[in-house]
C-alpha positions as CSV (number, residue, x, y, z in Angstrom):
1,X,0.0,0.0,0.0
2,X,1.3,3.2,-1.0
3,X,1.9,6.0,1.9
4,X,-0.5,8.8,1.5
5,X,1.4,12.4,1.3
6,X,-1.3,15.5,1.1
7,X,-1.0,17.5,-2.3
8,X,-0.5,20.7,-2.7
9,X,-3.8,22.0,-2.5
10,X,-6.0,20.1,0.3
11,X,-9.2,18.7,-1.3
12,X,-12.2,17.1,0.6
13,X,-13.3,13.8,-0.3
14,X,-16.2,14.4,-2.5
15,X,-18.0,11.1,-1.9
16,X,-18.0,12.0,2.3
17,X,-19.4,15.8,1.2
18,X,-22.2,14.2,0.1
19,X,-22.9,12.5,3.0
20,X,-21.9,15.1,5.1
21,X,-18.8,14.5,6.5
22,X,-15.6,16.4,6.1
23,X,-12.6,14.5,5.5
24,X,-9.2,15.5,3.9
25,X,-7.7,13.5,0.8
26,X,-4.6,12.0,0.8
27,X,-2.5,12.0,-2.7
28,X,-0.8,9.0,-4.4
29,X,2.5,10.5,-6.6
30,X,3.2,7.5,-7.9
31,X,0.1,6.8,-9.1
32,X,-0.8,10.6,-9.8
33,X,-4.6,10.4,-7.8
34,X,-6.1,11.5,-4.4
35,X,-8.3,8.5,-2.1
36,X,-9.8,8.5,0.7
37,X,-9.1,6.3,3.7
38,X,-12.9,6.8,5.2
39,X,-14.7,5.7,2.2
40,X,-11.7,4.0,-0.5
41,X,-12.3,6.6,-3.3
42,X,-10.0,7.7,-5.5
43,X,-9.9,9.7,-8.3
44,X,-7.9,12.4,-10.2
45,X,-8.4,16.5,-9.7
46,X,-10.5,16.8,-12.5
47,X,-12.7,14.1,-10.7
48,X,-12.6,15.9,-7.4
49,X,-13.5,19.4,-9.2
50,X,-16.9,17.7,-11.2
51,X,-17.9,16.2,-8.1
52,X,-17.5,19.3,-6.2
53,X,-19.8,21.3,-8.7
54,X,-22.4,18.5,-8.7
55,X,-22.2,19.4,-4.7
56,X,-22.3,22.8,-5.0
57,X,-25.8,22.8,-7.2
58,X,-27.2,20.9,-3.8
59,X,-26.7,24.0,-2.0
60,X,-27.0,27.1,-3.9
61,X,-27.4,29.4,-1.3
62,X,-24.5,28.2,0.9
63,X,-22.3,31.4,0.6
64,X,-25.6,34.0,1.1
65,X,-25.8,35.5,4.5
66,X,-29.0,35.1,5.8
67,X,-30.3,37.8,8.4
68,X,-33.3,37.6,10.9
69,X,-35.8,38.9,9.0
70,X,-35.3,37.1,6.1
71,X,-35.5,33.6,7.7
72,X,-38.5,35.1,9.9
73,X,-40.0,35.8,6.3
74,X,-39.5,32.8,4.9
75,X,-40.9,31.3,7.6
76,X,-44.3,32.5,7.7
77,X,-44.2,32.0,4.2
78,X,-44.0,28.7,4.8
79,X,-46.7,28.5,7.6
80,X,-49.3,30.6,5.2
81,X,-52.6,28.2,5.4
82,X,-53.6,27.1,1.9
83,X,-49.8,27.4,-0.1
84,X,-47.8,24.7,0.0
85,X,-44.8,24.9,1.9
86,X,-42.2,27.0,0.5
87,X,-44.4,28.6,-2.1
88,X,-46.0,32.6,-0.9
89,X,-48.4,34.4,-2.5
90,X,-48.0,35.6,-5.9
């Protein structure tokens, strides 16, 4: 088994995002590819980059800064009788 060294830039293991865990890939020079020990993927940067946009479309509003009012908002939004969740009047 080869000895895991960290590259140069240090990726999460895509497969874990998506299960929501946070874990740190190791990188393979001799075979030019990053795996994980957690969940035994592997996979080149290019690999690690599509999976990370696939991730990223899951949460489109992860870098917006929600304040008070607007979750308060949305919230009674949400508990309007009649509109199904999630959808206010027009």
């Amino acid at each position: 088994m080869a000895q895991g060294k960290t590259g140069k830039i240090n990726y999460r293991c895509p497969m874990c995002l998506f299960r929501t865990i946070d874990y740190d890939l190791l990188y393979d020079r001799d075979a030019d590819q990053f795996y994980c020990r957690r969940c035994n993927w592997e996979g080149n940067e290019m690999a690690i980059l599509s999976l990370y946009r696939v991730y990223k479309q899951q949460y489109p509003d992860m870098l917006k800064r929600w304040t008070v009012e607007e979750i308060l908002a949305k919230n009674e939004e949400a508990d309007t009788p009649g509109t199904p969740a999630g959808k206010g009047p027009s």
